[in-house]
C-alpha positions in Angstrom: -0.6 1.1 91.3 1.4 -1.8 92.4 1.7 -3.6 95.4 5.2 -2.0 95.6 3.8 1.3 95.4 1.4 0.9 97.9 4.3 -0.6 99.8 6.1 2.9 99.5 4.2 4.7 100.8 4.9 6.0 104.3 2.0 7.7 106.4 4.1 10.2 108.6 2.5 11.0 111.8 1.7 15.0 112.1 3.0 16.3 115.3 0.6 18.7 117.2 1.7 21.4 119.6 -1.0 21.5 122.8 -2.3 25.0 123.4 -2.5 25.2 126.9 -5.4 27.4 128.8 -4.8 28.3 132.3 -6.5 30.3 134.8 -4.0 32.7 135.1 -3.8 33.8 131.6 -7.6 35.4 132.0 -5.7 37.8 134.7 -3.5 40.9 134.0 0.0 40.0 136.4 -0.2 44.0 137.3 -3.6 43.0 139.3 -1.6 41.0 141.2 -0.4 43.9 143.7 -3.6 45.0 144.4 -4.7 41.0 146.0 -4.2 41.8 149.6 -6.0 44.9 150.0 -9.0 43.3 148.2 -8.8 40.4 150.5 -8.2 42.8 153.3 -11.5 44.5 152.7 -13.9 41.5 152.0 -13.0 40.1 155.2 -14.7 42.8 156.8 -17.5 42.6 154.6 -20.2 40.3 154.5 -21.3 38.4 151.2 -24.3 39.4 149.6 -27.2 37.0 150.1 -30.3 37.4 147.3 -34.3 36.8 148.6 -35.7 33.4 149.1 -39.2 34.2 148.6 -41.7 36.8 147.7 -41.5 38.3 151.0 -38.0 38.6 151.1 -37.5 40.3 148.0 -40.5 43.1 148.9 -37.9 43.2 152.3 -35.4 43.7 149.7 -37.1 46.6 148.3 -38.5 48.3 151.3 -34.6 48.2 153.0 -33.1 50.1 150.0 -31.4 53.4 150.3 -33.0 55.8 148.0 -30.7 56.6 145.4 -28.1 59.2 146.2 -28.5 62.5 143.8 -25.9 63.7 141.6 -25.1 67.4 140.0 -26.3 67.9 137.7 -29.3 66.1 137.6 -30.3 63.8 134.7 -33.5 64.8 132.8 -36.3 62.4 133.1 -38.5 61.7 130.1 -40.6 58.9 128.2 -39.4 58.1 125.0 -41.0 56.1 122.3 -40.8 53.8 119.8 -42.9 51.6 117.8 -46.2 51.1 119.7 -44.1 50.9 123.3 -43.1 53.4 125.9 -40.4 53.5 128.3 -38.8 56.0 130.5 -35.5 56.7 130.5 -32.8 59.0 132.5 -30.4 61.3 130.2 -27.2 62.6 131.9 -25.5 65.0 129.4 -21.8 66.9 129.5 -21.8 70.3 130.7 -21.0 73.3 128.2 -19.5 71.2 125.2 -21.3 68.6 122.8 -21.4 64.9 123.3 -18.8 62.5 121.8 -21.4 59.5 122.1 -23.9 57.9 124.0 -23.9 55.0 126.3 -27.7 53.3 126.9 -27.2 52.1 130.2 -29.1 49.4 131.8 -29.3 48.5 135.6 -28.1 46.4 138.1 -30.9 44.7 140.5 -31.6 40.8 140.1 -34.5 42.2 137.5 -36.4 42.9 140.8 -35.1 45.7 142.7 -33.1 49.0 141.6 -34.1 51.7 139.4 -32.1 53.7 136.9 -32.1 56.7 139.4 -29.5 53.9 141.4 -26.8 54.5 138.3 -27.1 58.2 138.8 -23.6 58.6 140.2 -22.0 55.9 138.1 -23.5 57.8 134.7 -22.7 60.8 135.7 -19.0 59.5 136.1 -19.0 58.0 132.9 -20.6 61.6 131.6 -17.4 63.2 133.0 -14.6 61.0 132.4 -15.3 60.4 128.4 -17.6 63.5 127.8 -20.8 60.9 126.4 -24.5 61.4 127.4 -25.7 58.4 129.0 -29.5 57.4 128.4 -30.4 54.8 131.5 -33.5 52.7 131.2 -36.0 52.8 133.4 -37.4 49.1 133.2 -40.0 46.9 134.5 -39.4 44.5 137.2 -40.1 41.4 138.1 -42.4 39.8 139.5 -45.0 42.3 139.1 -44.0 42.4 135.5 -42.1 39.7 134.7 -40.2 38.6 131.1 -40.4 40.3 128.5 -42.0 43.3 130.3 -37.8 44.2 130.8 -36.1 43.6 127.9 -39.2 45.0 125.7 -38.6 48.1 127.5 -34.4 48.1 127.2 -35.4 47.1 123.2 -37.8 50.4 123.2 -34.7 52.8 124.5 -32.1 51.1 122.4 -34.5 51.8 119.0 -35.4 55.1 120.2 -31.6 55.9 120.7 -30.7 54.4 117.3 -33.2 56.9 115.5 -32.9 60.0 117.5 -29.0 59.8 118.9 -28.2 61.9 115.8 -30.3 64.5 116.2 -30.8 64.8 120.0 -27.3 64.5 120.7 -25.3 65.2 117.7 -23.6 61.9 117.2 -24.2 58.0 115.8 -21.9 57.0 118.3 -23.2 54.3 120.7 -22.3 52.2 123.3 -24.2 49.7 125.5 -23.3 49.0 129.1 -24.9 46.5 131.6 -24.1 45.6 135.2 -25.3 42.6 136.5 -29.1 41.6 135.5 -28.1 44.3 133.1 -25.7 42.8 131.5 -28.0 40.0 130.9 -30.7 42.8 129.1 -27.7 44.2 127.2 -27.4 40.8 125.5 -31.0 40.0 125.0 -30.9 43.5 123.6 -28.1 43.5 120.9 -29.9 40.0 120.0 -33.2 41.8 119.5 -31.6 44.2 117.6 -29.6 41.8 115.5 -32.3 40.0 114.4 -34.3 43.4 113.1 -31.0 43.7 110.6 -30.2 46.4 112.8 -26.5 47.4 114.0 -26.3 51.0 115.4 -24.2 50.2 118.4 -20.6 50.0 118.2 -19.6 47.7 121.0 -21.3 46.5 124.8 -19.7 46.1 128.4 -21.4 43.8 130.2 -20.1 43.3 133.7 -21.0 40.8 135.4 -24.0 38.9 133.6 -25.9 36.1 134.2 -26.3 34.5 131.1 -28.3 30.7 131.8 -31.1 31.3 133.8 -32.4 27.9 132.4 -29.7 25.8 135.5 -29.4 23.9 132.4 -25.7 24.2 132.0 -23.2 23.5 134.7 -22.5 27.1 135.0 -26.4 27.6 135.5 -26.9 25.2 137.9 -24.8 26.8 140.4 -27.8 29.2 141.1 -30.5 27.2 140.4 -32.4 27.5 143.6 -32.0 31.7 143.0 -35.7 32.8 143.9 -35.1 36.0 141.5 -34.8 33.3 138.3 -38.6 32.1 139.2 -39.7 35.8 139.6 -38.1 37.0 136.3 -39.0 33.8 134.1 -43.1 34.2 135.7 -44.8 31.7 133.2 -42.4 31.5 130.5 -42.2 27.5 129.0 -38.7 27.2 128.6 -36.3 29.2 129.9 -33.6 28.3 127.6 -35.4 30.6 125.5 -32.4 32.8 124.5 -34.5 36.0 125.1 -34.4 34.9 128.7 -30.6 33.0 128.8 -28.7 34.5 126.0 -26.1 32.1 126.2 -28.3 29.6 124.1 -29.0 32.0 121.4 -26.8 32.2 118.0 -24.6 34.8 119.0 -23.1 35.4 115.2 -22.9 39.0 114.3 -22.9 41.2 117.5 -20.4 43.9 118.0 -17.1 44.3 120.2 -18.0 43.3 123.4 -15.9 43.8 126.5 -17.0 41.3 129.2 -15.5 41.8 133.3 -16.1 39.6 135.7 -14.8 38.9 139.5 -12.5 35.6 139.7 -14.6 35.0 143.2 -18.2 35.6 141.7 -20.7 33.1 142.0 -21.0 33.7 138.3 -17.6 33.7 137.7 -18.4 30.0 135.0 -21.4 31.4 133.5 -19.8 34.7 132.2 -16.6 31.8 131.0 -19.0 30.3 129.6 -21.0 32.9 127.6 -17.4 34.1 126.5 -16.6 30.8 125.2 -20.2 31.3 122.7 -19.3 34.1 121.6 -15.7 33.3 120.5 -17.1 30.6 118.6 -19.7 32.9 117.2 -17.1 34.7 115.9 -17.6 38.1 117.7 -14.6 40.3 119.2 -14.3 39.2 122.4 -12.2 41.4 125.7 -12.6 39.3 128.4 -11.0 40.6 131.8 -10.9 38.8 135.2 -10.2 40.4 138.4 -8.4 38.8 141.4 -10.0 38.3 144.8 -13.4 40.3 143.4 -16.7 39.1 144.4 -20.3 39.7 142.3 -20.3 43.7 141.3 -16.9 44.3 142.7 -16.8 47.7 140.3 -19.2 49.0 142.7 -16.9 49.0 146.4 -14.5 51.3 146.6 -10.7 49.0 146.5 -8.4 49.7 144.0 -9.2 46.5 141.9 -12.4 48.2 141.3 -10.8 51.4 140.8 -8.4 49.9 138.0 -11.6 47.8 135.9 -13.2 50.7 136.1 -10.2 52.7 134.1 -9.8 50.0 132.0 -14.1 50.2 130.7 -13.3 53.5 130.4 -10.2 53.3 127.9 -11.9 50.4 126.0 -15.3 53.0 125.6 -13.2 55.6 124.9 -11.3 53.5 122.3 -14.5 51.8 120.9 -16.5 55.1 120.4 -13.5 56.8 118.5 -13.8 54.1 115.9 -16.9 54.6 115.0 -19.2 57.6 113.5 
């Protein structure tokens, strides 16, 4: 080619359109409405404050209500599989057959609550999308820290992969978290990822915690959390991502439907584990709520009232696609 040539040609700039994310676009307008009675009814309320030591956490546990009962009552039983046992709560419809099952897993910091706690909850989720719900009954920390709790949620989830079909009639499954439960929910679909296994259809996971390392930014906001200390006991690294799933390769989960409170202290870290996971490829709902705290879905406003419509629509939407 001649100099001319070279001469000709003309290296046109390529004009790029910026893609704006805001703040905002996380938030449905129609919560909007609903701002000032939230505001109005965490003014009255005090924040949440979680224990500082090893005595404050067994005061933790000793000033717990005992869980309120519901009708009818779940049936308790220990289910295996492989060489490990767990127990487990199963709340069933009344007088028709289920349309799927949800394994639940527990709010509580991985030190306090039990799945007799998510006894109303399940039995509203029972009600509302005619499931059984299987709620896992797992160790806590310290006494028995990591892996004792998601070794047990991985027992319930392979247990419910092999028997859903013939103890409840139906492949269809679901996983739902809340809180430290949403952080065994991950773990959990991971576990069950890397066994080549993919029996559940789709996970809510409400407000997770998702670096328990403090080695992101997100993290470090509650690094000085006693409960992270408690949980990780003697564990090296906790980066491990069977401990903070937001470091592990998060390629090939299912449909997960992530909710989190604009106001919770975890509010970055869930942005943050939803940022992995778009990367990763996986379908993604994310949905942030206005003037909502940590575990907002629990307190009766009707911001709570309307995420807790909207889990149930994307359930009932999730568990009709599969089977």
């Amino acid at each position: 080619m001649a100099l001319a040539d070279h001469a000709a040609v003309v290296c046109r700039p390529i004009k790029l359109h910026p893609m704006r994310v805001e703040k905002s676009s996380l938030i449905d307008p129609e919560l909007l409405s609903l701002v000032e009675e939230s505001q109005a009814f965490y003014a009255r309320r005090r924040p949440g404050q979680g224990p500082r030591s090893l005595g404050e956490l067994t005061q933790a546990r000793e000033a717990a209500p005992a869980p309120a009962e519901c009708v009818p009552a779940p049936s308790v039983e220990t289910v295996s599989a492989g060489k490990r046992d767990v127990r487990v709560r199963i709340h069933t419809p009344v007088g028709q057959p289920s349309e799927g099952v949800l394994l639940e897993i527990h709010t509580g910091g991985f030190y306090l609550g039990s799945a007799a706690g998510s006894d109303i909850r399940n039995r509203r989720l029972v009600d509302a999308l005619g499931v059984a719900v299987v709620s896992v009954d797992y160790r806590l920390a310290p006494e028995d820290p990591w892996p004792a709790a998601p070794d047990d949620c991985e027992t319930a989830a392979l247990w419910l992969a092999e028997h859903a079909e013939t103890r409840f009639g139906t492949s269809r499954l679901a996983m739902c978290g809340f809180s430290a439960g949403s952080t065994l929910a991950a773990v959990t679909l991971l576990r069950l990822r890397d066994r080549g296994m993919h029996a559940f259809g789709g996970a809510v996971l409400q407000c997770g915690t998702y670096d328990l390392s403090a080695q992101t930014p997100a993290g470090r906001i509650i690094r000085n959390e006693y409960f992270l200390a408690a949980y990780a006991g003697d564990a090296p690294d906790r980066s491990n991502p069977d401990i903070s799933p937001v470091f592990a390769d998060l390629k090939g989960l299912p449909p997960i439907l992530m909710v989190i409170g604009e106001n919770d202290i975890l509010y970055e870290d869930n942005l943050a584990m939803a940022t992995r996971l778009l990367v990763a490829g996986v379908e993604l709902d994310l949905r942030a709520y206005p003037a909502s705290p940590h575990a907002f879905t629990a307190h009766p406003t009707s911001m709570a009232q309307a995420a807790l419509e909207g889990i149930d629509k994307w359930l009932r939407d999730r568990l009709a696609l599969e089977g």
